[in-house]
Backbone bond lengths (Angstrom), bond angles and torsions (degrees), N, CA, C in turn:
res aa  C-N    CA-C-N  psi(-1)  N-CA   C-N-CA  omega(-1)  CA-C   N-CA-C  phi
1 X - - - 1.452 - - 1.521 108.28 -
2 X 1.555 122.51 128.88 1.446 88.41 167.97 1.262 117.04 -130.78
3 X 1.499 123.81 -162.44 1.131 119.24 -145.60 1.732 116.31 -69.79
4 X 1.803 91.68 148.94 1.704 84.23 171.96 1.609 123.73 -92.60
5 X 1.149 103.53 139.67 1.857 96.64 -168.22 1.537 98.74 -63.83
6 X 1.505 97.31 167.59 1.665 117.67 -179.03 1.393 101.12 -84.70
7 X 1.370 116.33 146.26 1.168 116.87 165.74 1.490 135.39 -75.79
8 X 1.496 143.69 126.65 1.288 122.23 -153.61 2.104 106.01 -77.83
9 X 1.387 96.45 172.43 1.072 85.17 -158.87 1.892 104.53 -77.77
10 X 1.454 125.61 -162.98 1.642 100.81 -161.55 2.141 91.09 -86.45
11 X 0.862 102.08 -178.42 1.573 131.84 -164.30 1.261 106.05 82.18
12 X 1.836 118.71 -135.63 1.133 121.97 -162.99 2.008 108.65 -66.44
13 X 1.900 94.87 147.39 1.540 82.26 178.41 1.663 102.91 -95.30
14 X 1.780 89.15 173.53 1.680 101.12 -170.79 1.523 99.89 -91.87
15 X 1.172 130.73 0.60 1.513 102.55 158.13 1.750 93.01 -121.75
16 X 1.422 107.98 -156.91 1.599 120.36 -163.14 1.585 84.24 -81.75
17 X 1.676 107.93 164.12 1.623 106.28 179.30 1.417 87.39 -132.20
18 X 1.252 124.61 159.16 1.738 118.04 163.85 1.220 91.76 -97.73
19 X 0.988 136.79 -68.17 1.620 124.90 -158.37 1.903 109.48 -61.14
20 X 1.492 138.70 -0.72 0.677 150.59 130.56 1.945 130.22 -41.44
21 X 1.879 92.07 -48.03 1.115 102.92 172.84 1.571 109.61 -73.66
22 X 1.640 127.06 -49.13 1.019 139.99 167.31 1.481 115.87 -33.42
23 X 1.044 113.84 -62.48 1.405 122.27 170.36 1.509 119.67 -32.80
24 X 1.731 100.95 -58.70 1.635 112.16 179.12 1.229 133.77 -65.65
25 X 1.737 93.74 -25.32 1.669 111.32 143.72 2.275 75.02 101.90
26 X 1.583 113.97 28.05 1.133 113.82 178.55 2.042 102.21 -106.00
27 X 1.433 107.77 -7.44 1.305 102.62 150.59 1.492 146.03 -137.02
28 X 0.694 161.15 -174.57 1.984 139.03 -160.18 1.738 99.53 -103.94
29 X 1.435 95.53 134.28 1.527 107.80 152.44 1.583 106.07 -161.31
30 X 1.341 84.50 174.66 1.760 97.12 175.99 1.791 105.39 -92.15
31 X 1.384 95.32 108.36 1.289 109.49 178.16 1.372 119.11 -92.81
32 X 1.468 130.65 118.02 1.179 126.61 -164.04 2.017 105.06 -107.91
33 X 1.080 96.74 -27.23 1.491 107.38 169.62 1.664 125.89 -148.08
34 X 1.050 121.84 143.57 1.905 127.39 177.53 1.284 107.19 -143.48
35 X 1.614 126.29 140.26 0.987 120.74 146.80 1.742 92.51 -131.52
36 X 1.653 95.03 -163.38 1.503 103.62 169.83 1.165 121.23 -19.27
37 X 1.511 111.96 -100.06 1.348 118.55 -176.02 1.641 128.93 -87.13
38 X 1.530 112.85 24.96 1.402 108.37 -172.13 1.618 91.85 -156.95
39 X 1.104 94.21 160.64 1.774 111.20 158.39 1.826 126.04 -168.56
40 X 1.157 99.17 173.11 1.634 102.46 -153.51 1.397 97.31 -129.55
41 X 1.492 124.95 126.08 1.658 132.04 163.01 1.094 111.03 -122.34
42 X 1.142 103.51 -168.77 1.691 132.17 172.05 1.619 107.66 -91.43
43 X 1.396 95.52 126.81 1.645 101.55 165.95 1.817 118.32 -53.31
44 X 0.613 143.57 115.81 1.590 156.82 -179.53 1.651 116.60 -46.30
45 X 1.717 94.83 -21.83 1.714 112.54 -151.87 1.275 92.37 -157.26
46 X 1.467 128.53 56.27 1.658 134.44 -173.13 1.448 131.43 -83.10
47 X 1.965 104.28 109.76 1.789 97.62 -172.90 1.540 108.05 -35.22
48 X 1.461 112.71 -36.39 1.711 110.71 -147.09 1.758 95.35 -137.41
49 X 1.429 104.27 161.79 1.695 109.15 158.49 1.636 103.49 -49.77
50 X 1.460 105.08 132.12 1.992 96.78 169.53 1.750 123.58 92.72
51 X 1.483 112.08 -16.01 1.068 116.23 169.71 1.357 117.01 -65.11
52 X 2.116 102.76 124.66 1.692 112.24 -142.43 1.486 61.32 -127.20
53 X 1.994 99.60 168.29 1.046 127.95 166.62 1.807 97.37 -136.72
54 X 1.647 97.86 133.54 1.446 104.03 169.68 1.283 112.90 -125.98
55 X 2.021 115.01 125.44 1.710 119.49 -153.08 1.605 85.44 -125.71
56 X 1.236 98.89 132.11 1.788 94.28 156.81 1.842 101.86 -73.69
57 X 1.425 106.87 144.52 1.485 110.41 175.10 1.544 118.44 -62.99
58 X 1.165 125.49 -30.73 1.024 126.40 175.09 1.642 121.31 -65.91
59 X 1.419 129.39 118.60 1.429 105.29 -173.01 1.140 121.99 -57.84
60 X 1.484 127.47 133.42 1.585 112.18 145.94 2.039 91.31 -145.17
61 X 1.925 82.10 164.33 1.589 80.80 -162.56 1.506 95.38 -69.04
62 X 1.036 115.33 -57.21 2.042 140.99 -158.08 1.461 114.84 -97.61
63 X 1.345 116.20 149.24 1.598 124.77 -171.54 1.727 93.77 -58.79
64 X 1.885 95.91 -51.23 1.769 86.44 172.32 1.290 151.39 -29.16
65 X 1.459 116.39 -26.90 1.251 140.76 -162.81 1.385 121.91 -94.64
66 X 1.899 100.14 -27.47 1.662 112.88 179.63 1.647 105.90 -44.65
67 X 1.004 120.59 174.21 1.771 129.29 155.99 1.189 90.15 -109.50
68 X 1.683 91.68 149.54 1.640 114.37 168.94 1.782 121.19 -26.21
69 X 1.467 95.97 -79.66 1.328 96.97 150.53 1.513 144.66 -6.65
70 X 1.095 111.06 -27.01 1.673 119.81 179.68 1.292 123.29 -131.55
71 X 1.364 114.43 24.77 1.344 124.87 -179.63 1.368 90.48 -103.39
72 X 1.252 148.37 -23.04 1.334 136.55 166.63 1.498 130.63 -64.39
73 X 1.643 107.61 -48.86 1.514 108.71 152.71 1.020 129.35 -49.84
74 X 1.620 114.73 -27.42 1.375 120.68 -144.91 1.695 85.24 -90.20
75 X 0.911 118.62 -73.30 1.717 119.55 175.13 1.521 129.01 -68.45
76 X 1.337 113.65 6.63 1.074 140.77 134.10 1.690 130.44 -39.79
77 X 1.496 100.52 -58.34 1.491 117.31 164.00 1.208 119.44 -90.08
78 X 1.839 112.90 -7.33 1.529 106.58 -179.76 1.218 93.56 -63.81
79 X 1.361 121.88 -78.53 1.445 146.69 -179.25 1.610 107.76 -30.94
80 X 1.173 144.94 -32.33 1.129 137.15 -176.22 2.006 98.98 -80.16
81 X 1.166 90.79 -44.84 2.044 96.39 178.26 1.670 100.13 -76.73
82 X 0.807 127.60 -5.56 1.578 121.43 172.43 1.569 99.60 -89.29
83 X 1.120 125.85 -61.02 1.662 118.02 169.16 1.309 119.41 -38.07
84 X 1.614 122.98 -58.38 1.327 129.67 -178.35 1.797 104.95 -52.40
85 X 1.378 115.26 -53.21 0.871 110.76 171.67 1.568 139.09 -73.70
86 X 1.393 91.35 26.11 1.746 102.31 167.96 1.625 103.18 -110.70
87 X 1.127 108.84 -10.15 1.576 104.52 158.52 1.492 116.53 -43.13
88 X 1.408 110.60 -63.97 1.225 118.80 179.80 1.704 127.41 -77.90
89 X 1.340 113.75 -17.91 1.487 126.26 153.29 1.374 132.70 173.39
90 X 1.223 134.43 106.49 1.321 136.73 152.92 1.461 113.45 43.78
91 X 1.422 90.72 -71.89 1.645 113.07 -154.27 1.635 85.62 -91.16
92 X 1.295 108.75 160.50 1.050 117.32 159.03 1.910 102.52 169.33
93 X 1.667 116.28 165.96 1.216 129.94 177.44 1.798 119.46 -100.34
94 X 1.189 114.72 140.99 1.405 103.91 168.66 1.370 93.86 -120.02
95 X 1.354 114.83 157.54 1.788 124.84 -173.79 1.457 99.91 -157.12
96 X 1.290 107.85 159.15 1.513 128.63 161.12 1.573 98.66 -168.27
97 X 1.559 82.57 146.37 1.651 110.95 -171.37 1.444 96.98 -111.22
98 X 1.511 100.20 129.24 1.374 88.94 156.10 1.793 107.47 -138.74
99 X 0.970 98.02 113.79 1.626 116.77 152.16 1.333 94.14 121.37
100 X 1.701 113.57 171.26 1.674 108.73 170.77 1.395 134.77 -44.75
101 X 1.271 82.18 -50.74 1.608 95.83 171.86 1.608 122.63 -27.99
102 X 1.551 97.83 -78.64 1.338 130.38 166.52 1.784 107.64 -42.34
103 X 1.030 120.62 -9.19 1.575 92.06 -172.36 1.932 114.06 124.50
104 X 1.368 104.88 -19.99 1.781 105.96 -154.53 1.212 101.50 -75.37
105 X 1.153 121.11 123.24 2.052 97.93 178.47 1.827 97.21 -124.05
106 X 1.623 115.78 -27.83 1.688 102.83 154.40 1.699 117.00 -108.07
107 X 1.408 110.23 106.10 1.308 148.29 -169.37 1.729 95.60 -60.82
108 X 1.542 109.03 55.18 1.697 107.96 177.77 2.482 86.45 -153.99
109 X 1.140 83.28 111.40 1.262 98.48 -165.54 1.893 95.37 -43.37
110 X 1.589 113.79 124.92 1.370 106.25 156.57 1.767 100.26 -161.89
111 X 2.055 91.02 174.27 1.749 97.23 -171.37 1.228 93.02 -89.32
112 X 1.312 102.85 167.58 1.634 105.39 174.77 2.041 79.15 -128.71
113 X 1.636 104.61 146.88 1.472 123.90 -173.96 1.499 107.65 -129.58
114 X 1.103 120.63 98.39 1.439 126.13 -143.04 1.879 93.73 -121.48
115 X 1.375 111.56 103.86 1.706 103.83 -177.32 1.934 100.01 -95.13
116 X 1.362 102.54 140.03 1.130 114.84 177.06 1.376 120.98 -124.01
117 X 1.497 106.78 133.78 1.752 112.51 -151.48 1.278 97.75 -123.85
118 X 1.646 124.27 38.50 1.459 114.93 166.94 1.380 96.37 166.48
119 X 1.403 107.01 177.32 1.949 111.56 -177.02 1.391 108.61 -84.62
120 X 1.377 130.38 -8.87 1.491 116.19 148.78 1.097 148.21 -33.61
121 X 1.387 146.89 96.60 1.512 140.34 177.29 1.584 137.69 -60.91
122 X 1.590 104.53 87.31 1.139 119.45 -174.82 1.503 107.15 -41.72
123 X 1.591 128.70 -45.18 1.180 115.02 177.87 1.393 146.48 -74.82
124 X 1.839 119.43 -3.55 0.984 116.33 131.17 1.634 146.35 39.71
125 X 1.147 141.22 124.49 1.513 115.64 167.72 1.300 123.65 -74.83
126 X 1.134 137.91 149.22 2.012 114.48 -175.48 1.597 92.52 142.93
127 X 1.534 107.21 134.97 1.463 115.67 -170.51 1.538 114.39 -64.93
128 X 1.230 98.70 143.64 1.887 116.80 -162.07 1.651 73.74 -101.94
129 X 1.765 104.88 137.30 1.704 118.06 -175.69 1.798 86.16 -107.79
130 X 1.155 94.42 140.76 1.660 123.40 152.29 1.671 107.84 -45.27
131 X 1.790 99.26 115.31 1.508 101.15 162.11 1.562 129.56 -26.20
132 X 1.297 144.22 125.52 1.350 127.25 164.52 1.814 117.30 -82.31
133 X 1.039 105.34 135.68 1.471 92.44 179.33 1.626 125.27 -57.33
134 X 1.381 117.02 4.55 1.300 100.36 -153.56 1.756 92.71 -121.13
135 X 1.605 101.73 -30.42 1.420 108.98 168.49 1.235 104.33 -58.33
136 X 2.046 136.30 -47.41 1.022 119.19 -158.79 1.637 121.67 -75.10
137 X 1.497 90.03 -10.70 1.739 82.10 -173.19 1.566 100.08 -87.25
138 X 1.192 130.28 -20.32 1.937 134.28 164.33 1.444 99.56 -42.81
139 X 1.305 104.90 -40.05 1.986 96.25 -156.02 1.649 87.31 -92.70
140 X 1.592 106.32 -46.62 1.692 88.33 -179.05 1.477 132.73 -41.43
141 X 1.318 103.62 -50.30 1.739 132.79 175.89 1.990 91.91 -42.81
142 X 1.442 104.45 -56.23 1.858 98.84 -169.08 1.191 97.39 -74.19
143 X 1.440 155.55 -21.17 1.319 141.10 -175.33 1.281 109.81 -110.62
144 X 1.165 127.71 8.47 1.636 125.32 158.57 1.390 114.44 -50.43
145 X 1.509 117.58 161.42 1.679 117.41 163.85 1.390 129.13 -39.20
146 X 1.152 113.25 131.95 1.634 91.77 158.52 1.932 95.87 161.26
């Protein structure tokens, strides 16, 4: 087995982050919501139609790490992407991973909003497909403002 890396300490991370980059708006996603200090996409690699991710912009790896201060935005925008995402269904999962162990594989703390449209288990073992561009702008269009 080998070793698990250290986590950097909270602000900027020590290697490149995408959702960092995402944030800066220095790499592409389907952004369904932004404000100040947070924003909300599309999973890249989605159990379900609609699977959102919500990151505070600021890096940190773990929910632990937020300051006081940002637990209000931060669930602030959970709750606003949990509505949007009852557009698309009722049911649905909220998750966060934290650490390898657990699941984390980009080390920049976020929820994953997972809508589920039947008694099937999206989580499962079985290959997670690449967003299509054409599905994402359908789901973007239903989870926009409004």
């Amino acid at each position: 087995m080998g070793a698990i890396p250290l986590r950097p300490v909270m602000g900027a991370p020590s290697t490149p982050c995408i959702f960092c980059d995402i944030a800066a708006h220095r790499a592409e996603a389907h952004i369904v919501y932004e404000d100040e200090t947070t924003m909300a996409f599309l999973d890249i690699f989605p159990f379900t139609d609609g699977h959102t991710l919500v990151i505070p912009k600021r890096h940190v790896d773990r929910l632990t790490d937020l300051q006081e201060s940002e637990y209000q935005p931060m669930l602030r925008t959970l709750s606003t992407i949990c509505r949007r995402v009852e557009r698309l269904s009722s049911d649905y999962n909220i998750g966060v991973n934290q650490g390898p162990f657990a699941g984390q594989i980009v080390f920049h703390l976020h929820f994953h909003l997972i809508p589920r449209y039947g008694p099937g288990n999206p989580f499962l073992e079985r290959g997670r497909v690449r967003l299509d561009e054409s599905a994402a702008v359908g789901i973007r269009q239903k989870l926009a403002s409004g």
